[in-house]
C-alpha positions, 0 to 999 in steps of 0.5 A: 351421420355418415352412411356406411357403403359397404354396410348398405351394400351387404344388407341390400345383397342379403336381402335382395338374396332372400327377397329379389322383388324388395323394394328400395324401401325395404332396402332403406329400413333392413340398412337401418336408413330413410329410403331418401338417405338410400336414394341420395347414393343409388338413385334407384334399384338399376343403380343399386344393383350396378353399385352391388354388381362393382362390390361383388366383382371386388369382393371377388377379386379380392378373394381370387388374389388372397387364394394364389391360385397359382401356388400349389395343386390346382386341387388345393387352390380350388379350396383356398378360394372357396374359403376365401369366396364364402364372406362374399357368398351371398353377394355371389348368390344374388348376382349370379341371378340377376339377369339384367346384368347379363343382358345387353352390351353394357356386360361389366368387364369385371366378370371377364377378369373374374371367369378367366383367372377361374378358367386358368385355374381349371386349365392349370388342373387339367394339363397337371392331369388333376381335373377331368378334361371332359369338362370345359374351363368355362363349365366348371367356372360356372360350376363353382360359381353355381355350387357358390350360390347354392351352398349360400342359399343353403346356409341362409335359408337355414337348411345347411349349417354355415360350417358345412359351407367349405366341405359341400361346396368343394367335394362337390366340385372336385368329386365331379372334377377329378380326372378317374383313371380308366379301368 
């Protein structure tokens, strides 16, 4: 029986989101396959966390693409791509914590593509006099990408319904970016 990646992948986000100490075993019975089988394709959790870590930087792109974030108002551009970021949410929600993908030399060159077309995005928005200038590009990069994390654990620990997951995550965002006319 072939063994579904993408499959092993997102139980293992799901779960490690919920649970950031599970074991690889633990991983192994939530995808429905022996810790051996889960061995063979991660030889073990620094692996599996890298595997999640290349997935997750996909997923996002992906979503970055499908959000044409060059088209229209930055404003409207910003909640394409929350809507398009929330399949992945999640996956986001772990990675954004896991420290040790952080340390180091060996940072993935997937998260400078990803933090530089979102700080553009902002960028844009602030010279069109749409976002607040106050507030870096990489300060709301890191915004969105915290506000992501937070409205997936919302929705996962059952505290926050999975359609509200658009509506907090944006107006939080823009409510704190928009630019105020002065009095």
């Amino acid at each position: 029986m072939a063994v579904d990646r993408d499959h092993v992948l997102r139980t293992a986000a799901a779960l490690l989101t919920r649970k950031a100490t599970a074991t690889m075993d633990e991983v192994a019975k939530a995808a429905g396959i022996s810790r051996a089988t889960l061995h063979r394709h991660f030889a073990g959790r620094d692996a599996l966390i890298r595997a999640l870590e290349a997935h997750g930087i996909a997923e996002c792109e992906t979503a970055l693409d499908a959000a044409r974030l060059d088209e229209g108002t930055a404003q409207d551009a910003v909640r394409r791509l929350v809507r398009e970021l929330e399949p992945a949410a999640a996956l986001i929600a772990f990675l954004y914590t896991e420290n040790q993908l952080f340390e180091g030399e060996g940072l993935n060159e997937g998260w400078a593509r990803l933090d530089e077309r979102l700080a553009a995005l902002f960028r844009r928005g602030q010279l069109a006099g749409e976002f607040r200038i106050d507030l870096t590009p990489v300060w709301l990069t890191e915004a969105l990408y915290g506000l992501l994390a937070s409205a997936a654990w919302l929705v996962q620990c059952g505290k926050g319904a999975p359609k509200d997951f658009h509506h907090m995550t944006v107006e939080l965002l823009l409510g704190g970016a928009l630019r105020r006319e002065e009095s």
